[in-house]
N, C-alpha and C positions, 0 to 999 in steps of 0.2 A: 179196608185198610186205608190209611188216611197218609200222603207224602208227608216227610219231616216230623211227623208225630207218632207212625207204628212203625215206620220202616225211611230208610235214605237207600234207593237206588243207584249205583255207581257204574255207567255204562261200560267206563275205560277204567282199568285196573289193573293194571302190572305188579305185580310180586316177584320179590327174590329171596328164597330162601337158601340162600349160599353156604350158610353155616350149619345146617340141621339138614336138610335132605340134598339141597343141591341143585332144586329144581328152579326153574322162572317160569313164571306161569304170567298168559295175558290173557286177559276173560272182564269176566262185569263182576261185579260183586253185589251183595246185600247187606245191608245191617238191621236189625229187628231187635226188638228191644230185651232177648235173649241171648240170640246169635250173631254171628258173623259170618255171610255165608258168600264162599268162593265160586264162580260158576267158570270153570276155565274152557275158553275156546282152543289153546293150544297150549301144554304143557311141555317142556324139554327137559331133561335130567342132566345128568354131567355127564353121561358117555355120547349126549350130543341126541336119544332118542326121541322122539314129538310125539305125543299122543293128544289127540283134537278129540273137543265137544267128548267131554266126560262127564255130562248129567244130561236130564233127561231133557232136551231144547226144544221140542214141541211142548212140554206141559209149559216152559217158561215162559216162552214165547206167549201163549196163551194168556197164562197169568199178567204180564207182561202188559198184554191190551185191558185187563180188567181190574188192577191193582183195586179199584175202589169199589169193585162189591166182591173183594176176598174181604177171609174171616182172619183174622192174623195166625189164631192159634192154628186151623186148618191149612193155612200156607204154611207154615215153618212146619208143623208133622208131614206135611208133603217133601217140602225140601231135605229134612233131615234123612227120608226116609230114601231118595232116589237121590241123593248123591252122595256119592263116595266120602266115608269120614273123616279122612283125614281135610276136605275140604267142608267141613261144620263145624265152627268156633264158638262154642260157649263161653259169653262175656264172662263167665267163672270161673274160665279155663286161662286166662290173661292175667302174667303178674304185671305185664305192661302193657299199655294201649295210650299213645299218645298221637296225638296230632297236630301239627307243625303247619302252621298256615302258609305263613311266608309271605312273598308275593312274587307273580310271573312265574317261573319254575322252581322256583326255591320253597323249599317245601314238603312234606310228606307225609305217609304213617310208618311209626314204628310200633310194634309189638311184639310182646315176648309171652310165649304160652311156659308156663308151670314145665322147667325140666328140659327146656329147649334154649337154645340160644338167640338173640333179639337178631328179627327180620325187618326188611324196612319193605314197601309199597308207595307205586305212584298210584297218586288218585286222580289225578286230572288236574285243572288248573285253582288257582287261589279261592276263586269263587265255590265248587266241589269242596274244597279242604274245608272253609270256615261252615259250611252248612254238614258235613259232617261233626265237626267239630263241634257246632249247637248242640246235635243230636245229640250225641252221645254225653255230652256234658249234663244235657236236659234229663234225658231219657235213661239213659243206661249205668250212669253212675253211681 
């Protein structure tokens, strides 16, 4: 797999889905040129509970140090398969997917999956934003 052309790794990733489950979730994320995939280090719900490393963190880890002799299709059936679904986003599961460059903190992703109501996400700084923002412009759309 090849950076900015099979896949955009996003180390820092914060999500709130306040409106739909409730949860905030802080993890890394992935995007591939199918998915959108969540890897949460520590998830909380609204009655305040935290549940940590909810996928499998040794295979990532792994993956992680070899990104460029993975097979793309063989990583995403791995990931889909060892993590939890509600964290595996099918870019055709999105009536909206936008991203907000901004600059310095200003900025972000918004999406909205089919039947849910619209979530927003930090990705990191301006720089992270606009090189997703390539991607997925390039790649995914």
């Amino acid at each position: 797999m090849k950076a900015k052309e099979d896949f955009v790794y996003l180390p820092k990733f914060n999500y709130n889905d306040i409106l739909n489950t409730g949860e905030n979730i802080k993890g890394q994320a992935i995007l591939t040129k199918k998915y959108f995939f969540i890897l949460p280090d520590k998830a909380t719900d609204p009655i305040g509970i935290t549940n940590r490393d909810l996928y499998d963190k040794k295979y990532f880890e792994n993956a992680k140090q070899n990104f460029e002799n993975l097979e793309l299709v063989q990583f995403e059936t791995e990931m889909v398969a060892s993590l939890p679904q509600k964290y595996v986003r099918p870019f055709s599961n999105f009536e909206k997917f936008e991203i907000n460059v901004g600059f310095f903190i200003f900025g972000g992703l918004r999406m909205k999956l089919v039947g849910e109501k619209i979530t927003s996400a930090y990705i990191g700084n301006a720089e992270n934003r606009k090189m997703v923002k390539e991607f997925y412009d390039k790649v995914v759309k």
